[in-house]
C-alpha positions as a printed Julia matrix, in Angstrom:
399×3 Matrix{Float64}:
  -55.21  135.6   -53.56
  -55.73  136.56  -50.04
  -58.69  136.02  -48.2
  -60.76  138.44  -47.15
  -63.08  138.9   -44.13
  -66.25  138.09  -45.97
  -64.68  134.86  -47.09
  -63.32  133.85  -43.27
  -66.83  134.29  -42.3
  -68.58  132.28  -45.15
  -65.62  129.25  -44.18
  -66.37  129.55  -40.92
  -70.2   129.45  -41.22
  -70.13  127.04  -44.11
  -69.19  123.46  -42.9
  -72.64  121.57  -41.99
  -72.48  118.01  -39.52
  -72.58  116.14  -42.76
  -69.32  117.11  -43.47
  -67.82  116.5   -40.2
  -67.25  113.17  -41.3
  -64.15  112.17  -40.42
  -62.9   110.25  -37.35
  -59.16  108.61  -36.34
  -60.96  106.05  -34.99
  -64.63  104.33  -35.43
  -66.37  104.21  -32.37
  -68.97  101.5   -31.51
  -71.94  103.06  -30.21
  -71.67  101.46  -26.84
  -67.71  102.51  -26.44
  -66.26  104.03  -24.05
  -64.33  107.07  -24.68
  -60.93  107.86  -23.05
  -60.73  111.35  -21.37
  -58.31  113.7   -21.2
  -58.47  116.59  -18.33
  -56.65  119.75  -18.93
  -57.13  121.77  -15.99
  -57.97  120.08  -12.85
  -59.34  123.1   -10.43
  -62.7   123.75   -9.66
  -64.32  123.54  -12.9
  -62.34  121.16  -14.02
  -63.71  118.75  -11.25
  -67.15  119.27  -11.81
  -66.78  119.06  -14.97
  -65.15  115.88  -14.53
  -67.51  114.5   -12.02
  -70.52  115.48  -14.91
  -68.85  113.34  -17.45
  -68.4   110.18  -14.75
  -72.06  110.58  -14.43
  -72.32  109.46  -17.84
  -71.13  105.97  -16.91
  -69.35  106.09  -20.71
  -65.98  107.28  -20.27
  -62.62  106.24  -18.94
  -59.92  108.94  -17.53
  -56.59  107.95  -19.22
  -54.99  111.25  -18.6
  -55.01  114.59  -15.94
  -52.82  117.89  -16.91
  -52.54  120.86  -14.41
  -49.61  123.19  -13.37
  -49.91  122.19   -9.4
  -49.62  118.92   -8.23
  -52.22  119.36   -5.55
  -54.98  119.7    -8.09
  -53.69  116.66   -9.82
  -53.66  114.64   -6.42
  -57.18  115.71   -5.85
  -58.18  114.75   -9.14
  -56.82  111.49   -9.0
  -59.37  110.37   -6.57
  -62.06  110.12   -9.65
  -59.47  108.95  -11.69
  -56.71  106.61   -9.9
  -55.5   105.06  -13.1
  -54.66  108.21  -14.53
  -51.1   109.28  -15.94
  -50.44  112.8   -14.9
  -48.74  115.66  -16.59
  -47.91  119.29  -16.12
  -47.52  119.96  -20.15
  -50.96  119.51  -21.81
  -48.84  118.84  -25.4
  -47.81  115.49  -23.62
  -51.29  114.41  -22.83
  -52.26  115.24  -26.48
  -49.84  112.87  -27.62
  -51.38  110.02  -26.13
  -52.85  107.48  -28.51
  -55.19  106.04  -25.67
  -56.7   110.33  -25.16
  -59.99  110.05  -27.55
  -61.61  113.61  -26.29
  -60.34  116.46  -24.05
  -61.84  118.16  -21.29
  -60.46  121.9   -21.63
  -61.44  123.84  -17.85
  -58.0   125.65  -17.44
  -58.21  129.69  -17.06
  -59.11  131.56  -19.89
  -55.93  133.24  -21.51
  -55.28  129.71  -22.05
  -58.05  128.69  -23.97
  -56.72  129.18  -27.37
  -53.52  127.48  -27.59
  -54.56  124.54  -25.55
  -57.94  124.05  -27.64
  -55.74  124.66  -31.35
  -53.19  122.1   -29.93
  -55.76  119.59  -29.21
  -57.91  119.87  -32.15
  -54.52  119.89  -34.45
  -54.13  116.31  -32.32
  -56.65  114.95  -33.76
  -58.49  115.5   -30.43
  -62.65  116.09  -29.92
  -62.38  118.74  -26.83
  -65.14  119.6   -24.45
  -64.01  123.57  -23.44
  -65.42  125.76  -20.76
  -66.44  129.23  -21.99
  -65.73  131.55  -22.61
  -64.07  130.22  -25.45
  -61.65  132.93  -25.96
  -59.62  135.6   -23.96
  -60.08  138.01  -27.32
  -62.19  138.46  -30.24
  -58.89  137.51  -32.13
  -58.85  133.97  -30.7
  -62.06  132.94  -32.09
  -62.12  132.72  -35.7
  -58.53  130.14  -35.41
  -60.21  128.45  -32.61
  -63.0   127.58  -35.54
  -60.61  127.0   -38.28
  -58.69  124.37  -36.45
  -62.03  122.46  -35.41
  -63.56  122.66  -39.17
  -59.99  121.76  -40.68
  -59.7   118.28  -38.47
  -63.08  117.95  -38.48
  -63.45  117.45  -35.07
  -66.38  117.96  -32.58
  -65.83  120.81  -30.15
  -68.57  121.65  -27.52
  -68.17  125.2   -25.9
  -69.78  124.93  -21.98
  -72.42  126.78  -22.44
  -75.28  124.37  -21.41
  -78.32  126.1   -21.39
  -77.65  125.03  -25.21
  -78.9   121.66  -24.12
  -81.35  122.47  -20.92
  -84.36  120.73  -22.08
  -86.52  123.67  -19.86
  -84.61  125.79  -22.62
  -85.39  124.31  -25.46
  -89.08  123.83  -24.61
  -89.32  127.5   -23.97
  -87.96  128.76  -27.07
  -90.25  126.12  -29.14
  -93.24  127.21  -27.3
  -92.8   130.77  -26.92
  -89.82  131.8   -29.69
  -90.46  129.48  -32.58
  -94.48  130.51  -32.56
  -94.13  134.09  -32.04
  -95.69  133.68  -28.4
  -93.78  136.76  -27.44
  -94.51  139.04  -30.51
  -91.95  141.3   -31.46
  -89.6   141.22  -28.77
  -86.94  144.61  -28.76
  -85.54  144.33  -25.2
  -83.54  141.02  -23.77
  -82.61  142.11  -20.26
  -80.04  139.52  -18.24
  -78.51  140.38  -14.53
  -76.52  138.11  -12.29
  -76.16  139.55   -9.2
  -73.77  138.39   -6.06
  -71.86  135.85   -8.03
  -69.5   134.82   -5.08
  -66.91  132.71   -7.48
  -65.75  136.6    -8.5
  -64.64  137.07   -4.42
  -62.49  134.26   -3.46
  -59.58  134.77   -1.07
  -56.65  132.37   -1.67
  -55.82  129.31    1.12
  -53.28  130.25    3.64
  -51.09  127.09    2.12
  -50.93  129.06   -1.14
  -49.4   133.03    0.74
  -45.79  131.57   -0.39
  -45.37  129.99   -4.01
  -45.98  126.34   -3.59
  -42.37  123.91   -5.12
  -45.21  121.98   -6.89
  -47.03  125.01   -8.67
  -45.17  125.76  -12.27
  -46.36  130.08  -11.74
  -44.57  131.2   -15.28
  -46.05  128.17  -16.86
  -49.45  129.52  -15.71
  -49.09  132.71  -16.71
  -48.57  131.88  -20.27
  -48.55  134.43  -22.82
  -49.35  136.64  -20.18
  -46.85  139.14  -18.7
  -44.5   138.18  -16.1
  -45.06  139.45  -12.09
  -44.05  138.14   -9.15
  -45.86  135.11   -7.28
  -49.11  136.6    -7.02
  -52.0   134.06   -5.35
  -54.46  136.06   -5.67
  -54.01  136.0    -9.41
  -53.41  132.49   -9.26
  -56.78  131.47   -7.47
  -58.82  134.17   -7.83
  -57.54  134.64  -11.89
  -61.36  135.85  -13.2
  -60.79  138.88  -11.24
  -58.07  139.89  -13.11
  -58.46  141.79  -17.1
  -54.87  139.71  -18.31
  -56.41  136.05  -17.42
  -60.52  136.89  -18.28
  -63.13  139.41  -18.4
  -64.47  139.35  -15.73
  -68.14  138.88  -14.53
  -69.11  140.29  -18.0
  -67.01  136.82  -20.21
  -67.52  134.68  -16.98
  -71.55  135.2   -16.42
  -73.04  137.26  -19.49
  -71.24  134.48  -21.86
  -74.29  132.23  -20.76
  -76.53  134.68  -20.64
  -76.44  135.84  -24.03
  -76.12  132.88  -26.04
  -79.64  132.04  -24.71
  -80.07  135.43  -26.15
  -79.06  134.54  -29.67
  -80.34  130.83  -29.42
  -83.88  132.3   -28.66
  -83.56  135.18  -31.17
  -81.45  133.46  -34.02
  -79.51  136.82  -33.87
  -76.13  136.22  -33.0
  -73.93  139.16  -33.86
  -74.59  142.67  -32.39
  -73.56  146.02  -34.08
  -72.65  148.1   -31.05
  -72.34  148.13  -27.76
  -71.16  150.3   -24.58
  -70.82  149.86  -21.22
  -70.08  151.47  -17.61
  -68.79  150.43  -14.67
  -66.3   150.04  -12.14
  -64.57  148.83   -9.25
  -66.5   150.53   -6.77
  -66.61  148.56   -3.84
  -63.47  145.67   -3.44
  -60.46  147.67   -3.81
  -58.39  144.28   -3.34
  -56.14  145.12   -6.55
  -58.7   143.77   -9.08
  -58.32  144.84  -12.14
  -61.98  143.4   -13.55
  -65.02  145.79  -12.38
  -67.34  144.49   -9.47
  -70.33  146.38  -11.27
  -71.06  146.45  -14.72
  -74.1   147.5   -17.38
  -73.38  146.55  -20.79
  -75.76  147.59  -23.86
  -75.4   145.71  -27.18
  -77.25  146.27  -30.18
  -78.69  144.23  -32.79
  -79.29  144.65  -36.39
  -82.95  142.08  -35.76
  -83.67  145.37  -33.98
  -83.73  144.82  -30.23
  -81.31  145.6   -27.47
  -79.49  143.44  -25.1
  -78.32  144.22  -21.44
  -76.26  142.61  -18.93
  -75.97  144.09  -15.03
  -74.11  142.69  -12.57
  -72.6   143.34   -9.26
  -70.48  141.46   -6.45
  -71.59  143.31   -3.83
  -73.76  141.26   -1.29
  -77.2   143.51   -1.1
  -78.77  141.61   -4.04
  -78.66  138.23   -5.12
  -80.09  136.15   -8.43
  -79.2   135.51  -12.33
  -81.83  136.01  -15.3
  -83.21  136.57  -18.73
  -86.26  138.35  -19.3
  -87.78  138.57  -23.21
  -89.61  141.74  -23.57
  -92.39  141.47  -26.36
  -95.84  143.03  -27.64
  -97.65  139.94  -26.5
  -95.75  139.25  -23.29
  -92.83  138.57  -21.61
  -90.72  135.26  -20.65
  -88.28  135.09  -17.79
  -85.94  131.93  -17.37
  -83.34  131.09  -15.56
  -81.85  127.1   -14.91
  -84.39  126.88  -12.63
  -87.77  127.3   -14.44
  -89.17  129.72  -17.32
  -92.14  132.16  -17.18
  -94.81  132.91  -19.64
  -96.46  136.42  -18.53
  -99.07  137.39  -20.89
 -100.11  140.63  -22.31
 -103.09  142.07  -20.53
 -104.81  142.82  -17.25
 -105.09  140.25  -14.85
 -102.88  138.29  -16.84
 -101.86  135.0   -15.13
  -98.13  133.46  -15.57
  -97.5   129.99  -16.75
  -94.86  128.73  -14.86
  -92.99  125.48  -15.71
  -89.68  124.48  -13.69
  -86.26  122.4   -14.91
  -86.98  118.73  -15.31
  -83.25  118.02  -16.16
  -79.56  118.55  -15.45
  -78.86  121.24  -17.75
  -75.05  119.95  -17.58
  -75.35  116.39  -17.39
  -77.74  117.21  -21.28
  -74.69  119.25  -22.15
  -71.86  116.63  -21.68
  -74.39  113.57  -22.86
  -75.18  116.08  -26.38
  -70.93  115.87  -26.59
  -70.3   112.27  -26.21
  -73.57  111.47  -28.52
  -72.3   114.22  -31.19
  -68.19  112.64  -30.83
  -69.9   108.9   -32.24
  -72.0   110.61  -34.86
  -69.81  113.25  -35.48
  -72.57  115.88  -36.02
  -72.09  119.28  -34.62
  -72.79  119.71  -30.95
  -75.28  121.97  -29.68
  -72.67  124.67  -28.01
  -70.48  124.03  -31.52
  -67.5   126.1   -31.22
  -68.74  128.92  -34.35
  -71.49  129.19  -31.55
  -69.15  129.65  -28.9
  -66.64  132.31  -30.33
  -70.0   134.0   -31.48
  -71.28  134.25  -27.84
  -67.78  135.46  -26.48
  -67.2   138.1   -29.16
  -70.48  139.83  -27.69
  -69.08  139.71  -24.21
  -65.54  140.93  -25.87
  -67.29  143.84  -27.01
  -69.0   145.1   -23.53
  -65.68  144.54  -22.3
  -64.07  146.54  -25.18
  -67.14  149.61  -24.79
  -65.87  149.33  -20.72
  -62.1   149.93  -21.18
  -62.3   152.17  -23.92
  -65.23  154.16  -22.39
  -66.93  154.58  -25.7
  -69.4   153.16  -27.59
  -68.2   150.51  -29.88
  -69.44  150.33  -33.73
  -69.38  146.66  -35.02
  -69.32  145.57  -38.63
  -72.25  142.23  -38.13
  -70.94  141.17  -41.71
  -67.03  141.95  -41.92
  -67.0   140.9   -37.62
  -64.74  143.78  -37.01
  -64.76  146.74  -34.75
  -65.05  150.22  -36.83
  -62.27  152.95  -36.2
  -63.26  156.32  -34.38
């Protein structure tokens, strides 16, 4: 019989930490894990440099197309083998867990191959380039019952969590029907390519970068500056909004919006981008209440937030603090500011949840849910129409 949508979504929702079970190997709980690093750019670094922090894992292994980024790497990790071909690191023995940071179009095979290893993987969101990606992406993790943790780490910000027990979970707030979230000036979005990297480096593998993406020419604009470009990401609204509204459904236990459009452009940085440098997106949910998203790159206005609009009040946070305004005049806030490293909780909620083998807090059903909402502004952008989602089927509705 073939399986319908409704039963995808009931596999795909059904397996609980109890039943993640199973392990190739039984960790002590005062073992240290070997890491693997796929993807050693930017991210990839700090990401790396977050899990050394940890002072409980040992980096066995370091995978990138250009040899540069390995050579940098290998200063945190000078006993590292090297590779250009993540399926050789995953065929290490001595690789317990993964660290996924490579660009986005990638996400999918590289996380399938790794979790079909036999591999725990830590991935950067978004976790998918497509809506499409997600639901094999969760498949492979629940089949090998193996932890994956999706980078979205105000899932473990202790400032987060207190603000959504104090505020959310009581009812604080009162009905709440607007979540508004900006991030404005995000400089990552405008980054010009090294004058080392104007001709095609003998050490950078370009068609193994591009993937399953279309060939062009030696482009390194598209090779450093990738987020900027529709084939590799989405943008600002996959990049930034991805955090932004998982908070969103973490505070509202809402997760799966019904429409959603969008506008936008690029108006300002005609460099050949092919992502918008200003965007508004709109979703919809069916827990009645509204989401929004506006960005811009241009340099007038700075900042990132959430704001919870409710009958009682309203609650701003970003990874800085969180904000309890009252309903009523005179009204004084309640102000309380981070007392953690959001990422360092993050990575430490991973390595805990890979020895217990419960699910992590950004668990990857989490993470394609969270990407599927930014999929769908991005969807409402390019198609310049307001997109009808099915919450229950999790498919976009014809015309």
């Amino acid at each position: 019989m073939p399986e319908t949508s409704v039963d995808r979504r009931a596999f795909l929702r059904g397996v609980t930490a109890a039943s993640a079970v199973s392990y190739s190997r039984i960790l002590g709980a005062n073992e240290r894990l070997q890491l693997g690093v796929i993807g050693c750019g930017a991210r990839g670094n700090q990401d790396l440099g977050t899990f050394l922090k940890t002072g409980a894992v040992d980096v066995t292994a370091l995978c990138d197309i250009y040899a540069v980024q390995i050579d940098k790497t290998r200063e945190k990790a000078p006993h590292a083998r090297s590779f250009t071909d993540h399926r050789k690191l995953l065929e290490m023995k001595d690789v317990d867990v993964a660290l996924i940071a490579v660009p986005d179009h990638w996400h999918a095979a590289i996380a399938i191959d790794a979790l079909n290893a036999g591999k725990d993987i830590y991935i950067e969101k978004p976790l998918t380039r497509t809506i499409q990606e997600g639901p094999p992406i969760v498949k492979a993790a629940r089949v090998n019952k193996r932890v994956c943790q999706v980078g979205m780490q105000q899932r473990s910000g202790k400032h987060f969590l207190q603000a959504k027990a104090e505020y959310l979970d009581t009812q604080k707030l009162g009905k709440i029907t607007l979540a508004r979230t900006w991030w404005y000036g995000n400089g990552y979005h405008l980054r010009k390519a090294p004058p080392e990297l104007q001709q095609q480096p003998s050490n950078l593998d370009w068609a193994h970068f591009l993937g399953p993406v279309k060939w062009r020419d030696w482009d390194p604009q598209q090779y450093w500056n990738w987020r900027a470009y529709l084939d590799f990401g989405g943008g600002q609204v996959t990049d930034l909004f991805t955090h932004w509204v998982d908070v969103v459904h973490m505070f509202m236990g809402s997760d799966i919006p019904f429409s959603a459009v969008a506008a936008g452009g690029v108006y300002n940085y005609k460099d050949g981008r092919t992502a918008p440098d200003t965007i508004n997106v709109l979703l919809e949910y069916p827990a009645e209440f509204t989401t929004t998203f506006e960005a811009t790159l241009v340099p007038g206005i700075k900042g990132a937030g959430i704001e919870f609009c409710g009958t009682k009040g309203k609650l701003y946070i970003d990874r800085q603090r969180y904000e309890f305004t009252p309903v009523g005049k005179g009204a004084q806030p309640v102000v309380v500011k981070a007392f953690s490293n959001i990422e360092l909780d993050h990575v430490q909620n991973f390595l805990d949840c890979v020895k217990s083998r419960a699910l992590p807090n950004g668990d990857v059903l989490i993470g394609h849910r969270s990407a599927q909402a930014s999929h769908l502004g991005n969807i409402a952008y390019m198609q310049k129409r307001r997109i009808d989602f099915d919450p229950v089927l999790e498919e976009i509705q014809p015309f």
